[in-house]
C-alpha angles and dihedrals in degrees: 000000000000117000131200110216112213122253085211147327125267116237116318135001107295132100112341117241125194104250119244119247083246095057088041094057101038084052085051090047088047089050099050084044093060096041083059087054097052102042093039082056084053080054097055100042088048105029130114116254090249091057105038104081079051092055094045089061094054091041093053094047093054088048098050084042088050089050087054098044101050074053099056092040094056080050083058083049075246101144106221130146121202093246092061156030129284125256099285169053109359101252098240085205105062100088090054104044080049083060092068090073105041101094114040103201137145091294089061090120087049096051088045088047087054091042089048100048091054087052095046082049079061101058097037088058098047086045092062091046102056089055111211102322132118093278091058088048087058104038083053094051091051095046078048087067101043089045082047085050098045093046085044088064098046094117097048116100 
């Protein structure tokens, strides 16, 4: 008898569903959001004077995106709070993508591009997932603003 073990459970304690590509890849889009949160906040706290305005923006923009996400995952009956990380998996990848941030040097601009693009690549998958209804809309407008802000700091660095 072959079993499935369950990525995570939906919602709270009952019986455990598998999650829907769809839920998989809006909590993957939640969690690099936070790790953007959280290693845009090291930048503030560490950056030069010249870059730190730069640094809030993005900051603020992941914070706002993670308000909206932990929304649109309760939606999902995905439970989520914008401090932490969904129900599920541990994202191997958070404590690299927080290394981005942790020296903030000459190639800052390079190290945010990198952050940024591998949460734009989040986006982009859950987008695809959620096919053309309300949540991609949403997702897109979101990945819009990153894409405004990025374009914004061209000239920095």
């Amino acid at each position: 008898m072959q079993t499935t073990a369950t990525p995570f459970p939906i919602a709270e304690p009952g019986p455990q569903t598998l999650a829907s590509e769809q839920d998989v890849t809006l909590i993957g889009v939640h969690d690099r959001t936070l790790d953007s949160v959280r290693g845009f906040a090291k930048m503030v706290e560490t950056a030069d004077p010249m870059f730190h305005d730069v640094a809030e923006r993005f900051h603020s923009l992941h914070a706002h995106h993670a308000e909206r996400l932990v929304k649109l995952l309760t939606q999902r009956g995905i439970g989520a709070d914008a401090g932490g990380a969904a129900i599920g998996p541990v994202n191997e990848t958070a404590a690299a993508f927080r290394t981005f941030f942790d020296d903030i040097d000459e190639d800052v601009m390079d190290q945010v591009r990198s952050g940024e693009n591998w949460v734009l690549k989040s986006f982009d998958d859950a987008i695809k997932a959620q096919g053309e209804d309300s949540l991609a809309a949403a997702l897109r407008e979101m990945r819009d603003e990153v894409v405004s802000l990025l374009a914004d700091t061209t000239d920095f660095g």
